[in-house]
C-alpha positions as CSV (number, residue, x, y, z in Angstrom):
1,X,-68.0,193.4,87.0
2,X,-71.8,193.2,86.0
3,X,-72.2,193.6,82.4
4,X,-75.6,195.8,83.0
5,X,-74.0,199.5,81.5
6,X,-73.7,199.5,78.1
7,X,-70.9,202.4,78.8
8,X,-68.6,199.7,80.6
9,X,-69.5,197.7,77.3
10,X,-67.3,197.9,73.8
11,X,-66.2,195.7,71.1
12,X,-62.8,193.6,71.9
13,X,-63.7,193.4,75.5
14,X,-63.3,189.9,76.5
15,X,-66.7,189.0,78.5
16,X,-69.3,186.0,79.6
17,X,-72.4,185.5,78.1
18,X,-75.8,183.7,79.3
19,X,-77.2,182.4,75.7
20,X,-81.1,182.5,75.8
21,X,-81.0,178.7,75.4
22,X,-79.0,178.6,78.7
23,X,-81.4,181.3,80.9
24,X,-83.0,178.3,82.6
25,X,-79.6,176.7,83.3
26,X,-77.6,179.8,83.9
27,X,-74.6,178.5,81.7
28,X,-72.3,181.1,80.9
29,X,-70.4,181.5,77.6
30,X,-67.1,183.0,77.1
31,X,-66.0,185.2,73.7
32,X,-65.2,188.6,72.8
33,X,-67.8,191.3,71.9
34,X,-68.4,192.4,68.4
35,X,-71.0,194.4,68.4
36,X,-73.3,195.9,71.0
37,X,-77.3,195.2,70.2
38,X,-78.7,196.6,73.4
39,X,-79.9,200.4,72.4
40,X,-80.9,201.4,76.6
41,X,-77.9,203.0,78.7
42,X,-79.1,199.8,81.4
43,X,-81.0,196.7,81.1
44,X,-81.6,194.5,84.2
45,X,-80.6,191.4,83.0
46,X,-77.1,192.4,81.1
47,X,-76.5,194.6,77.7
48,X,-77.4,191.7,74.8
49,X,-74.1,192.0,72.4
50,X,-73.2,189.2,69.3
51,X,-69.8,187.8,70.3
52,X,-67.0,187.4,67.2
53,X,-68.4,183.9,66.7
54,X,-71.8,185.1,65.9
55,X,-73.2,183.9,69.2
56,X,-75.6,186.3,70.6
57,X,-76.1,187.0,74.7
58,X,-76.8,188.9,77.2
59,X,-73.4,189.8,79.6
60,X,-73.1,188.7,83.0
61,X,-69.6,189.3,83.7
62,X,-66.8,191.5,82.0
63,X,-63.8,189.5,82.1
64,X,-61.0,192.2,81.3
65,X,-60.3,194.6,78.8
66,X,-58.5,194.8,75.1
């Protein structure tokens, strides 16, 4: 699942991440949402959340849920 929908979004859902060091690369990150920083019901390129390591990214893939 495409992590563009902040509704699809919430904290302890277990997602992947493309860090804005790694947009060039494409790199994806792994870690479990914390809190949701994206304000829009959509963005194009992923709803930007902080993982629970502090980590912040935008979400490319939903992994499964809590």
């Amino acid at each position: 699942m495409a992590g563009n929908n902040r509704s699809e979004i919430r904290p302890g859902l277990r997602v992947e991440v493309i860090l804005k060091a790694d947009q060039r690369s494409g790199k994806r990150t792994p870690g479990v949402v914390k809190d949701i920083l994206t304000n829009s019901p959509t963005h194009p390129h992923g709803i930007k959340v902080r993982l629970a390591d502090g980590q912040v990214g935008r979400v490319c893939n939903i992994l499964s849920n809590p």
